[in-house]
N, CA, C and O atoms as a DFTB+ gen file, in Angstrom:
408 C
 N C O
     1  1     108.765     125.774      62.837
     2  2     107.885     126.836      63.296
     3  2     106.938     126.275      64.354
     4  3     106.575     125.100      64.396
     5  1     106.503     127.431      65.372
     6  2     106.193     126.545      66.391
     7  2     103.994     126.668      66.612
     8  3     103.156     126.020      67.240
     9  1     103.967     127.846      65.694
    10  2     102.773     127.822      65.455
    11  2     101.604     127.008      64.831
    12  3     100.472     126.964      65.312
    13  1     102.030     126.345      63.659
    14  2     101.205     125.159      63.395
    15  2     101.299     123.703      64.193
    16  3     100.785     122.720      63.659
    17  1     102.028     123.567      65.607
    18  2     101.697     122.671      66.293
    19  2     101.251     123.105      67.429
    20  3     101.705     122.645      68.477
    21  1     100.211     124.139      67.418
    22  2      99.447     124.435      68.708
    23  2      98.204     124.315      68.448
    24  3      97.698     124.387      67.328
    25  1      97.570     124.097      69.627
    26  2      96.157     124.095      69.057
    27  2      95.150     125.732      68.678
    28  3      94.124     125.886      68.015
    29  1      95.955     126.662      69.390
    30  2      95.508     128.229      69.430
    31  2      96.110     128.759      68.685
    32  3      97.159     128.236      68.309
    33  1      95.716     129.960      68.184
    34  2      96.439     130.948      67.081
    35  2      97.786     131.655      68.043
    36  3      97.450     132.518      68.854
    37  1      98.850     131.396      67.979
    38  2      99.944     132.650      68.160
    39  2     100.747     133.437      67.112
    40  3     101.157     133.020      66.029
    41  1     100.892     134.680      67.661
    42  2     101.644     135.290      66.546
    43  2     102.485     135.053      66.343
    44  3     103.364     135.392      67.136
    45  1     102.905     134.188      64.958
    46  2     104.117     133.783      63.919
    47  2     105.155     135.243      63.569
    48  3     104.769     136.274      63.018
    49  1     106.609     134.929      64.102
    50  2     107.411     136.428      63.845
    51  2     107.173     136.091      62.014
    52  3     106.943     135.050      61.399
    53  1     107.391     137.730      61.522
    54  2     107.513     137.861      60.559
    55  2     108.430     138.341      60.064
    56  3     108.485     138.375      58.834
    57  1     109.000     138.637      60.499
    58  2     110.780     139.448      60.934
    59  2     111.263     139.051      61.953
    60  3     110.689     138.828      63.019
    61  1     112.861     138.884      61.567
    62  2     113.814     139.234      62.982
    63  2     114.909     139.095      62.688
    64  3     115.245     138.753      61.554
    65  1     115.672     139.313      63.579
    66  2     117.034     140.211      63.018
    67  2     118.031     139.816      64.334
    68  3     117.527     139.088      65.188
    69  1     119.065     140.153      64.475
    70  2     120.027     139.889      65.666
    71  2     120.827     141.277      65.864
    72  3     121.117     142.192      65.094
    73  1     121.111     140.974      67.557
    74  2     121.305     142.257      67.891
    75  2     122.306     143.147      67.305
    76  3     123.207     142.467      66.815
    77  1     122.522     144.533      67.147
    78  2     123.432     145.132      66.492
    79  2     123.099     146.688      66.852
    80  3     122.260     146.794      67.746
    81  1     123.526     147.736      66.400
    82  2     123.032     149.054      66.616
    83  2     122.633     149.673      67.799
    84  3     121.733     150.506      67.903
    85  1     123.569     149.087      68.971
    86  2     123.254     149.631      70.068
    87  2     121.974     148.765      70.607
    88  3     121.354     149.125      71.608
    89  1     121.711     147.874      70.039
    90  2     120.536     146.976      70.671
    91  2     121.492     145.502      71.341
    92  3     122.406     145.197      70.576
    93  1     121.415     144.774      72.364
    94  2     122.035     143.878      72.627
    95  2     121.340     142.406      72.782
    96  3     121.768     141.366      73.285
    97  1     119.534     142.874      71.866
    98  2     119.107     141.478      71.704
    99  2     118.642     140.657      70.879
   100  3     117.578     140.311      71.392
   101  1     118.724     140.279      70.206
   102  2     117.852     139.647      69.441
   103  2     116.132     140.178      69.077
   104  3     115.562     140.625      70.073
   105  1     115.527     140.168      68.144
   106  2     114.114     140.277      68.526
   107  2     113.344     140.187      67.124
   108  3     113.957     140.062      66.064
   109  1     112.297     140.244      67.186
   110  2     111.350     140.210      66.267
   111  2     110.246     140.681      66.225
   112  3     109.693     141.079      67.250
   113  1     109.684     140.742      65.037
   114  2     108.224     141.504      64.528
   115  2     106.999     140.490      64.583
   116  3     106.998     139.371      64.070
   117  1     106.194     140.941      65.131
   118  2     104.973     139.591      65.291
   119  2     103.672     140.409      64.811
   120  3     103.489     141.602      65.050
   121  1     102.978     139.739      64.241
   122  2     101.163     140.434      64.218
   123  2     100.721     140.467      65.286
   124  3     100.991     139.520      66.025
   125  1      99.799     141.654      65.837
   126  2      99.156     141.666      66.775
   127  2      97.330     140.963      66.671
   128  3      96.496     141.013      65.768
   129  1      97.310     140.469      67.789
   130  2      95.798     139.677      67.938
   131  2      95.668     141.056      68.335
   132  3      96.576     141.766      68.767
   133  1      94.000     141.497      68.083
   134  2      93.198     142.627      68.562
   135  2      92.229     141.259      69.788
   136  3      92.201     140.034      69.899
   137  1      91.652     142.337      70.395
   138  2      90.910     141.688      71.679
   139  2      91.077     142.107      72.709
   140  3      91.369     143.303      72.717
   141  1      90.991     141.391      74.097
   142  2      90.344     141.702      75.408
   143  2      91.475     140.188      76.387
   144  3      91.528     138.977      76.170
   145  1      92.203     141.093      77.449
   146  2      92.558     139.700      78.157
   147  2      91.348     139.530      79.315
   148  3      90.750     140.387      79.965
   149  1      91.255     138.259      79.300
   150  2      90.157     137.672      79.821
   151  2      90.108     138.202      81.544
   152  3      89.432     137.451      82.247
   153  1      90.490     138.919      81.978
   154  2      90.175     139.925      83.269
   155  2      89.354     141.003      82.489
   156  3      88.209     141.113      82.927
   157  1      89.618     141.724      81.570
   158  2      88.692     142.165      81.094
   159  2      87.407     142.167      80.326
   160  3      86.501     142.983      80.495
   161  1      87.409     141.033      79.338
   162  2      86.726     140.548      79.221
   163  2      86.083     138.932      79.548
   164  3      86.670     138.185      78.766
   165  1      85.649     138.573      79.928
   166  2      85.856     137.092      80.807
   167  2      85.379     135.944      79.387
   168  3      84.453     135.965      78.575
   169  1      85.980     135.463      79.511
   170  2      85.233     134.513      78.374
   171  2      83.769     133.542      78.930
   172  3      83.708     133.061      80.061
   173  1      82.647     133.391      77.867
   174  2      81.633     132.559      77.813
   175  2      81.654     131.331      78.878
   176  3      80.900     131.218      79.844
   177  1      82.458     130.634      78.572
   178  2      81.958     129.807      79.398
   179  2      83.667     129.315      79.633
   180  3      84.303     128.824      78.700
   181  1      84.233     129.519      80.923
   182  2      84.941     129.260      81.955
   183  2      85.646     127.904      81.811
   184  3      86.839     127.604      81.782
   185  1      84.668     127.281      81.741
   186  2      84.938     125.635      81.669
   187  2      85.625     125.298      80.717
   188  3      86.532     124.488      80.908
   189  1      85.347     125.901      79.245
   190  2      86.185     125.694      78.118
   191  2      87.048     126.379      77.574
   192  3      87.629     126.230      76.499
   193  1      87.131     127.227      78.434
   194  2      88.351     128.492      78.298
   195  2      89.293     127.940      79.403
   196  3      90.406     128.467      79.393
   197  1      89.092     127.007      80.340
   198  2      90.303     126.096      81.199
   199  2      90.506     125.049      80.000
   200  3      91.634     125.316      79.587
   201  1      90.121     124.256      79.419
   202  2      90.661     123.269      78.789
   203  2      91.148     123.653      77.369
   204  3      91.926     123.025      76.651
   205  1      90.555     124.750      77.140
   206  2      91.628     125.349      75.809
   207  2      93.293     125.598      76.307
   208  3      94.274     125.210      75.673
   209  1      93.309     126.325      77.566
   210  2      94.175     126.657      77.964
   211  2      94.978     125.432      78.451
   212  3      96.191     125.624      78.362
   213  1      94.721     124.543      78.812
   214  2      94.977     123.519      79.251
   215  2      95.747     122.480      78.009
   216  3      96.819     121.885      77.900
   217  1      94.367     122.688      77.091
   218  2      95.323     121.557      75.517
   219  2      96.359     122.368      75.255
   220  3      97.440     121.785      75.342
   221  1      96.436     123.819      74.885
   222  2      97.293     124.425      74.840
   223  2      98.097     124.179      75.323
   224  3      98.520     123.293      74.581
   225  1      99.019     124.275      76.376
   226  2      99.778     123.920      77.166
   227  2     100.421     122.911      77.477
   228  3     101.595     122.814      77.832
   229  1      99.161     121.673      77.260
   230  2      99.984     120.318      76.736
   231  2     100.575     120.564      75.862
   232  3     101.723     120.907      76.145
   233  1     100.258     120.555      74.502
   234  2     100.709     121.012      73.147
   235  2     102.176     121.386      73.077
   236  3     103.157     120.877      72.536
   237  1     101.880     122.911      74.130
   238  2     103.276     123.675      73.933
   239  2     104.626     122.805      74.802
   240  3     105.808     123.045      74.553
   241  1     104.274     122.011      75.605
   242  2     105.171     121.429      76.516
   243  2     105.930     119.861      75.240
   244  3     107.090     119.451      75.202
   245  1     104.794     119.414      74.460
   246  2     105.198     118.631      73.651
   247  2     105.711     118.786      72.346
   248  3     105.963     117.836      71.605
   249  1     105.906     120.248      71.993
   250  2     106.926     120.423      70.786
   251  2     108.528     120.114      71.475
   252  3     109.056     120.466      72.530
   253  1     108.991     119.270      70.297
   254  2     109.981     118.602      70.248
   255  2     110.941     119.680      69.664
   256  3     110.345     120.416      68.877
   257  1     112.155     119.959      69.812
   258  2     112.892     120.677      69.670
   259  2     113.841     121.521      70.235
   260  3     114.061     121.697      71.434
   261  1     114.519     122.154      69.041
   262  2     116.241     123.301      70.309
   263  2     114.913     124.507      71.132
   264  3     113.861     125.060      70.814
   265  1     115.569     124.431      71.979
   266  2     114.558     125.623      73.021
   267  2     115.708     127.392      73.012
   268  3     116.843     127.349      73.487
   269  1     115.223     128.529      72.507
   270  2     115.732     129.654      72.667
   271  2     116.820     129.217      74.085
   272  3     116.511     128.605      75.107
   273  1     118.250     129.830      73.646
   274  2     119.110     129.844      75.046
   275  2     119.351     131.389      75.287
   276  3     119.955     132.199      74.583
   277  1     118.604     131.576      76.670
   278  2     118.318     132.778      77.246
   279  2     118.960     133.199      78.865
   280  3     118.464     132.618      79.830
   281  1     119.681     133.865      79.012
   282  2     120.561     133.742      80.764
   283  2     119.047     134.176      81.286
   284  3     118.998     134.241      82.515
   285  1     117.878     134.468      80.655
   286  2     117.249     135.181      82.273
   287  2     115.752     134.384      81.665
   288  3     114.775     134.866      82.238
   289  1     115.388     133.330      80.687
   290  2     114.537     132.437      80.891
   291  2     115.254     131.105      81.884
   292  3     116.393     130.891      82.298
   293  1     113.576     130.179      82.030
   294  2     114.174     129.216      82.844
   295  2     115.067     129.221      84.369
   296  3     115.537     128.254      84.969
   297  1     115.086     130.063      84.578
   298  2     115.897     130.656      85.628
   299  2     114.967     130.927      87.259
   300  3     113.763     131.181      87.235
   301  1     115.697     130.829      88.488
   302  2     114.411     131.366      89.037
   303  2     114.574     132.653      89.291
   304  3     115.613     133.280      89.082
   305  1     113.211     133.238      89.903
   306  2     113.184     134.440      89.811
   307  2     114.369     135.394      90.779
   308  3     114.913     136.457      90.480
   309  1     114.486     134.683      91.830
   310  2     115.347     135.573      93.035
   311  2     116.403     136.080      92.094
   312  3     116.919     137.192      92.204
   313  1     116.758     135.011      90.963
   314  2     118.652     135.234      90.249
   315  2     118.364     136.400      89.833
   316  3     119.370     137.059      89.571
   317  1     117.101     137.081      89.615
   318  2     116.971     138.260      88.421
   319  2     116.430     139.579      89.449
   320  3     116.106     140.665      88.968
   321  1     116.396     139.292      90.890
   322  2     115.343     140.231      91.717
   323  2     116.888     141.697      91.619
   324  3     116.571     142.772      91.111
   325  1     117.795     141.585      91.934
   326  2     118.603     142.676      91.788
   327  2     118.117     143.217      90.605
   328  3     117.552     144.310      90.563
   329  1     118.275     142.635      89.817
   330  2     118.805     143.291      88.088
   331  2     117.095     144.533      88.121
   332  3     116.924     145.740      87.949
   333  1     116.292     143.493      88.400
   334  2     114.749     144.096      87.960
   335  2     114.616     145.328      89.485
   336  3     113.857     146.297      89.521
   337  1     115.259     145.043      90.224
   338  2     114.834     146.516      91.132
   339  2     116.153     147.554      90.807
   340  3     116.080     148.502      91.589
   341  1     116.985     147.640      90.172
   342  2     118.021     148.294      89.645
   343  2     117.617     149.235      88.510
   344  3     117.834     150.342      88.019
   345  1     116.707     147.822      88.364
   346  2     116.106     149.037      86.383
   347  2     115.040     149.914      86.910
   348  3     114.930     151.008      86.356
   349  1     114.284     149.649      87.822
   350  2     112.862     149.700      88.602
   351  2     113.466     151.574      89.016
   352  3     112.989     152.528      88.400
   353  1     114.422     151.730      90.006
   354  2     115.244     152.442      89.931
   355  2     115.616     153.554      89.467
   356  3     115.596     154.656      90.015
   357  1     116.113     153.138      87.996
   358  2     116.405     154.150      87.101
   359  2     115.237     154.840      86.682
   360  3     115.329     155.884      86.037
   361  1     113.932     154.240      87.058
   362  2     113.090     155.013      86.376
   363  2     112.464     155.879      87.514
   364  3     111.274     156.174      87.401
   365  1     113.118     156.281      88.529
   366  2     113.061     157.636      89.171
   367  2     112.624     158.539      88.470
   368  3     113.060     158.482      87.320
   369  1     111.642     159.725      88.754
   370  2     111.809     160.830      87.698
   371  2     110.867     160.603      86.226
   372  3     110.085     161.354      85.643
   373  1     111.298     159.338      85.967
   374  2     110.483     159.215      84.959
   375  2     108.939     158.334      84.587
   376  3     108.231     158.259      83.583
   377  1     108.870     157.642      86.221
   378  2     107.352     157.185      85.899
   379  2     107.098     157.729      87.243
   380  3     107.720     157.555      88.291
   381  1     106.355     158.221      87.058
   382  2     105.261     158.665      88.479
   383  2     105.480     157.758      89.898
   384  3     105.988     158.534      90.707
   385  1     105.335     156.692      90.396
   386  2     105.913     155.900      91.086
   387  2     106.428     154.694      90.516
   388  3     105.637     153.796      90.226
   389  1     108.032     154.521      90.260
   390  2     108.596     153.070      90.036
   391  2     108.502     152.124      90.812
   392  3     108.740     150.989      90.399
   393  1     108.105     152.370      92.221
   394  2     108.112     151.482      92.934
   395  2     106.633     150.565      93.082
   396  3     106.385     149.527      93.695
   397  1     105.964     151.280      92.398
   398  2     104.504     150.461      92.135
   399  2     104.306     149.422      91.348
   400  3     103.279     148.793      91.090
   401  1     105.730     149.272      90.886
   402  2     105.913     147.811      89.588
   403  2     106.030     146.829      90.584
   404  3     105.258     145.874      90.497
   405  1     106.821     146.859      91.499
   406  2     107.448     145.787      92.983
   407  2     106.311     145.288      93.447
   408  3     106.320     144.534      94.420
């Protein structure tokens, strides 16, 4: 589990299941943190909200272990720019402007 070797709280799945039922991915159930992302609310003091983020990050780069195998993590972005203006697309009609995601 990858949560007790961080230094920050993340949400631990509590469920998950593999794809089936017309779903084609994998996924899971997580607790939600309540709160504010820090554009909205800015945190106290700046300085230690970089080095939280910062140990963090060491941390997460130094768990040892199999890494999720994903075709569209790790990847760069151009490989995925079709796929994401295709879906962007379909949502003609149904969001007010799709093209405001781009």
């Amino acid at each position: 589990m990858l949560a007790p070797k961080l230094p920050l709280p993340v949400p631990a799945p509590v469920g998950a299941s593999e794809p089936g039922e017309g779903y084609p991915w994998c996924w899971s159930v997580v607790p939600w943190f309540s709160g504010d992302t820090a554009a909205v609310t800015p945190p106290p003091d700046v300085d230690e909200a970089g080095r939280s983020i910062g140990d963090f990050l060491a941390a997460l780069w130094a768990v040892e272990g199999p890494r999720p195998a994903s075709d569209y993590r790790g990847i760069a972005l151009r490989r995925r720019d079709e796929h994401v203006r295709t879906a962007i697309a379909r949502l003609d009609g149904v969001m007010a402007d799709p093209r405001s995601v781009l």
